[in-house]
PAZAPA-4460 file (N, C-alpha, C; in steps of 0.05 Angstrom, whole numbers, plus 32768, in hexadecimal, padded with zeros to 4 digits):
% residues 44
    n_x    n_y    n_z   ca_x   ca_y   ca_z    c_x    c_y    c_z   seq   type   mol
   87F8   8529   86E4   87E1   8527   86F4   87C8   852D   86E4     1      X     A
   87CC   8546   86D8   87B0   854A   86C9   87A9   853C   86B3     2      X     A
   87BA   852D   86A4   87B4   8512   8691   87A2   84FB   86A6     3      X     A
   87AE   84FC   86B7   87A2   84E0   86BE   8784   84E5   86D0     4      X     A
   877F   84FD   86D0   875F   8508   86D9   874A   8505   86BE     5      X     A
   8763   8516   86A9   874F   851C   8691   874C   84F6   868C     6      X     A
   8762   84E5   868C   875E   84C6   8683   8748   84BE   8690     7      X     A
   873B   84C7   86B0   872E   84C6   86C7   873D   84AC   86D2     8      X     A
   8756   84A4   86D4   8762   848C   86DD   8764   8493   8701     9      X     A
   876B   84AE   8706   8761   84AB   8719   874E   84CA   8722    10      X     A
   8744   84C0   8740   8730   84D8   873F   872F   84F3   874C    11      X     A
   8732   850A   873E   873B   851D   8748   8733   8528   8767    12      X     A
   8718   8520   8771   870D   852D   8786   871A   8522   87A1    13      X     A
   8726   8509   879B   8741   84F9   87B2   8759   850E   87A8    14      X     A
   8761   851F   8794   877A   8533   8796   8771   854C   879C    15      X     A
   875D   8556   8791   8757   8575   8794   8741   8577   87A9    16      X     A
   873E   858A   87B3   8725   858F   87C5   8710   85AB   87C9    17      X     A
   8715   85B6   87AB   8707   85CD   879E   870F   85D2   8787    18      X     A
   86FC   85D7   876F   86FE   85D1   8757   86F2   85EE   8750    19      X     A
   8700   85F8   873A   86F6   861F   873E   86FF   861A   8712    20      X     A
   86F3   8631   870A   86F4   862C   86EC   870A   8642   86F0    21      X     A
   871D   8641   86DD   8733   864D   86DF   8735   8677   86E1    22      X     A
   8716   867C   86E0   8711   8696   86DA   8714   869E   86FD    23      X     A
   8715   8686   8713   8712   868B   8735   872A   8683   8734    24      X     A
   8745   8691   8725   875C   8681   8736   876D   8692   874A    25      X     A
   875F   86AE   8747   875E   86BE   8766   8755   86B4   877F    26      X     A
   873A   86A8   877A   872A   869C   8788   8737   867A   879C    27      X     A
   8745   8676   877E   8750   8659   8789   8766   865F   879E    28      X     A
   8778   8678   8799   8792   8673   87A8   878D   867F   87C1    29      X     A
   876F   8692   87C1   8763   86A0   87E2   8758   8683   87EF    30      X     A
   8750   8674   87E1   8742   8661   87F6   875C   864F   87FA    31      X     A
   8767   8641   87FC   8784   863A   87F5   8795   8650   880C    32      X     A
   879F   8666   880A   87A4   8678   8820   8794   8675   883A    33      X     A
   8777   8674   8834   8771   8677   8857   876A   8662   885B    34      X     A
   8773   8645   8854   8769   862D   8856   8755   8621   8854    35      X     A
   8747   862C   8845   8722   861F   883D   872D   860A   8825    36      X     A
   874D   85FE   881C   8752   85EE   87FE   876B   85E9   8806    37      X     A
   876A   85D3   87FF   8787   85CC   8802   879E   85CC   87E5    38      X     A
   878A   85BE   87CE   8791   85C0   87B3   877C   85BD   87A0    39      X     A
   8777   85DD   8794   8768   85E0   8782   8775   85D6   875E    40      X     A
   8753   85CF   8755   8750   85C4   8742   8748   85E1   8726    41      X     A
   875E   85EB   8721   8748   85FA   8706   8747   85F5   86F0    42      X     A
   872F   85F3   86E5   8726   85EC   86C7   8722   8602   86B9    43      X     A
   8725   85F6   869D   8726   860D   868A   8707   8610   868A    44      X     A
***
């Protein structure tokens, strides 16, 4: 999956629906827990 974002073949914001830099991956799995994300995106 993450090849074909970095390719941009297809587009990540139709898979993920919050994008957090990998330093919020506390952050990612609380919003994700109380349902504010369904599947976070983290970048290096």
């Amino acid at each position: 999956l993450i090849r074909l974002i970095w390719d941009r073949e297809i587009d990540p914001g139709r898979v993920f629906d919050l994008t957090l830099p990998l330093e919020q991956a506390a952050e990612a799995y609380r919003a994700m827990d109380e349902r504010r994300a369904i599947k976070v995106l983290l970048t290096p």
